[in-house]
N, C-alpha and C positions, 0 to 999 in steps of 0.2 A: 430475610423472608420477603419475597412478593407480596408487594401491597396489590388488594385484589378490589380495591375500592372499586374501578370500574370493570371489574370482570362478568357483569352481567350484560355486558352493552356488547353490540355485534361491531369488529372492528371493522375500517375502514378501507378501502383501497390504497390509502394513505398511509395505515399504519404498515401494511405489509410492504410498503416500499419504503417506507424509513430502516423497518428491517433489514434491506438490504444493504443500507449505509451508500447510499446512491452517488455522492461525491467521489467518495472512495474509487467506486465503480469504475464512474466516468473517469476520471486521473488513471485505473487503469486499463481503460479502453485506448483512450490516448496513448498510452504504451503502447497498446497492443497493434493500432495500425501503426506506428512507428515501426514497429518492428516487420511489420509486415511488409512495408513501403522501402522500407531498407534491404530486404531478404528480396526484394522483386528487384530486374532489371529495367521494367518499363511498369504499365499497370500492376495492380495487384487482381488474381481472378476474383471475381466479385463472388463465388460462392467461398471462398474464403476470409473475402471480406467480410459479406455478409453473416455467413452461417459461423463463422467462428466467433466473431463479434458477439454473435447472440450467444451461442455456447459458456462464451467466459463471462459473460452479464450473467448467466442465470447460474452457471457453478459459484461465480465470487457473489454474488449474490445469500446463498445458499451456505456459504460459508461464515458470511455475516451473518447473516439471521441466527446461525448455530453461536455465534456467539453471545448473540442479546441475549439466547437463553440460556446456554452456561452462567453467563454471570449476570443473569438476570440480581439476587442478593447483593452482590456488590453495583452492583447499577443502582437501585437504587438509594446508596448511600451517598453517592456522589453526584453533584451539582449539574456537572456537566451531561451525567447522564442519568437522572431521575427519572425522566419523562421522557425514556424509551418506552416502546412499545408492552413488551414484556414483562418490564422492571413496573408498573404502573399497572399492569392486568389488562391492558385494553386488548393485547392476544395472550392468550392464553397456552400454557406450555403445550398440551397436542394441538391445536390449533399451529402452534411456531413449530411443532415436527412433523405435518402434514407438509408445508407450507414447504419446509428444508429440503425433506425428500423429493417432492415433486419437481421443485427447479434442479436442485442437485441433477435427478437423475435424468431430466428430459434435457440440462444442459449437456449431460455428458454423452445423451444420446446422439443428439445435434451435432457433437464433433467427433464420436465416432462416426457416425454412418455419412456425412456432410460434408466432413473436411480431412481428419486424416486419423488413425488408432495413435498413433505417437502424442500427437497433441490432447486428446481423451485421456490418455493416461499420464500424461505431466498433469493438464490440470486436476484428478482425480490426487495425484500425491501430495499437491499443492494445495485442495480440499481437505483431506487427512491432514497436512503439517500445520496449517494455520486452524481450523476449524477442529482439531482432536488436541495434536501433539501441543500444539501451540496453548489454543485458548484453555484447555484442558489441565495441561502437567507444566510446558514450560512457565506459563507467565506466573505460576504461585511458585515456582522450585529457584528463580534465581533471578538474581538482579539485572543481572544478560540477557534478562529475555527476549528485550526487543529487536537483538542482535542476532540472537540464532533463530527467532520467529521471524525475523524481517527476511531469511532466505525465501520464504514462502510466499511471502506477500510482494517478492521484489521478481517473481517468474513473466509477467504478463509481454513483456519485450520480448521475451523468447518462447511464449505462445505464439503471437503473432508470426513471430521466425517460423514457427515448424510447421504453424498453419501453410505459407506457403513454398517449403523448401521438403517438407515430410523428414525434415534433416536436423541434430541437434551440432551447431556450426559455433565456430569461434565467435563471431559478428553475435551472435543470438546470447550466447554465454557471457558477454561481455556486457550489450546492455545492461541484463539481470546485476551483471556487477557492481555498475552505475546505480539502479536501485537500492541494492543491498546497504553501501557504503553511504547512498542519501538520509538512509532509514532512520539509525541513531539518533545525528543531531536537530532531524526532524523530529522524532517523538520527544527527545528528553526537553526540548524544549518547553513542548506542552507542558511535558511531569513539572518541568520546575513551576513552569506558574499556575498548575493546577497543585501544587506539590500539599497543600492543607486537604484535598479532596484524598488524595493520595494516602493520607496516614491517617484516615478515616479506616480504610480497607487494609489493615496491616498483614493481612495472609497474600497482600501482592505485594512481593519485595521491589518496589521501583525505585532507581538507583538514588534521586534525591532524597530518598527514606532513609534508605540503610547507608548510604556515604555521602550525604550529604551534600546541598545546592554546591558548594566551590568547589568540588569533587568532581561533581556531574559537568559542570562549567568547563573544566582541563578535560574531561572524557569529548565535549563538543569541540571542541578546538582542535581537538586532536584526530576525530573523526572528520570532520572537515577540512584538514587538510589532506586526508587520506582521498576524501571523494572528490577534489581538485586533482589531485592526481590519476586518481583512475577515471576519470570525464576527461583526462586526454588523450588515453591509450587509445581512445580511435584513429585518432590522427598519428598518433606513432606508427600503428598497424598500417596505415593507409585505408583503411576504413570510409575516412573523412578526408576533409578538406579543410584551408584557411580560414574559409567563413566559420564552421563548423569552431574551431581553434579557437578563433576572438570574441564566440562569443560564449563559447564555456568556459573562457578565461575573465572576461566583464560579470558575469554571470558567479563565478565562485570567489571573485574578489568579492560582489555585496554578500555572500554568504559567509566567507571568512573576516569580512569586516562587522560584519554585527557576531558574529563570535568571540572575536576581540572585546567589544563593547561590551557583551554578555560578562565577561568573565571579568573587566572592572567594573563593573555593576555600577555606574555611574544613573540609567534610567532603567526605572520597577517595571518598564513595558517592554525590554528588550527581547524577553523570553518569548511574548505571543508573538512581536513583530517578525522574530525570526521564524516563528511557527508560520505563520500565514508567508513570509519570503519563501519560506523551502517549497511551498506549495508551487507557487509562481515560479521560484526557479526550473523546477522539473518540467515543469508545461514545456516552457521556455526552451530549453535545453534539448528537447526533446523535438518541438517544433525546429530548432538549429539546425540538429542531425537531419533531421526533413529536408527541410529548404537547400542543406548543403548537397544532399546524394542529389537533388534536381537541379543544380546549377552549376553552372560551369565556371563560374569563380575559382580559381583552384589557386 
């Protein structure tokens, strides 16, 4: 149940932007002009820069927010996320579906009418699959969740793409790949060392719950080396370049090397430290692909 201790207080401009889980965001907007920057031969047109940028802010946005108040109840049993917005009463449930709708739908207006109808309706499915399908039926129906909800959340590369190509193209599909395959050892990391918050909320089956931390350990290993392999298929494809190559190769060894380390459980902080590396990696990696399609390093 919603604790409604301050549900008499008018929230803040602050609270509605927590709602939108604003890191998140930003991680991926950085997608999103990567893909955009990579989908252009020279600049990218600025109203697509512009206008689609804002578009995917305000649908991922809107997406988040739908989530604080789905699980609004299970937020506030957990540590990590008590003192959400919602979870706490500082916004209040019509308050968070005013709030959903209005960005939802003025984002999705922005990039139909802005940028292109293709991109309006990925991000719209990509609205539904994380913000319905996802936070709704996948993450209480199976331990996998994070894996088939991470397709949803792994689109914003191939936003950016369609924002300027009006086209869904191998190079766009491929980034989203990249996400997808980052996703797992990214999150389960957290589960593990949030994994005590975790079995507070037993109607979410997450994988350290139901099979256990050295379970989840071999599932990251093994995901990691799957996303080491597919962060190279650019440069197979000719995508990319050398530079690009060595430093998604420097880059997935310190991911695959604290996975190792994970899995002999030698230090109790390996699980965050790798949480916050995957963070860093993706920027990174991402920034690569960047610097490489603009330099003639080859």
């Amino acid at each position: 149940m919603i604790n409604h201790i301050h549900s008499e207080t008018v929230p803040t401009w602050r609270d509605y932007i927590e709602l939108c889980k604003p890191n998140v965001v930003l991680l991926m907007l950085l997608c999103s002009v990567v893909g955009m920057f990579l989908a252009a031969d020279g600049m990218v047109p600025l109203s697509a820069l512009i206008f689609g940028n804002l578009g995917l802010a305000l649908v991922a946005g809107s997406a988040a927010a739908l989530n604080h108040l789905v699980d609004a109840s299970v937020d506030a049993k957990m540590a990590r996320t008590r003192n959400r917005p919602v979870a706490t009463g500082r916004v209040s449930p019509t308050q968070s579906a005013v709030f959903i709708t209005a960005t939802g739908v003025s984002g999705l207006l922005i990039l139909y009418l802005l940028v292109n109808p293709l991109t309006a309706m990925l991000n719209f499915m990509s609205w539904l699959g994380y913000g319905v399908i996802y936070t709704v039926y996948l993450k209480r129906a199976t331990p996998q969740n994070i894996v088939i909800g991470g397709l949803f959340g792994a689109a914003p590369p191939l936003f950016g793409w369609t924002a300027v190509t009006g086209s869904i193209d191998s190079g766009g599909l491929l980034l989203l790949f990249i996400i997808f395959a980052w996703t797992p050892p990214h999150f389960w990391a957290l589960a593990i060392d949030r994994v005590d918050d975790y079995r507070k909320v037993p109607d979410i089956p997450m994988l350290p719950v139901t099979h256990g931390i050295e379970t989840t350990k071999w599932y990251i290993l093994l995901y990691t080396v799957m996303m080491i392999g597919v962060t190279v298929l650019p440069w197979v494809i000719g995508m990319s370049g050398f530079l690009y190559l060595i430093c998604a190769l420097l880059l997935g060894a310190g991911f695959l090397y604290l996975a190792a380390e994970l899995l002999i459980g030698r230090n109790p902080k390996t699980a965050i430290n790798m949480f916050k590396y995957s963070i860093v990696y993706l920027g990174l990696l991402f920034a690569a692909l960047l610097a490489d399609h603009y330099t003639l390093f080859w």
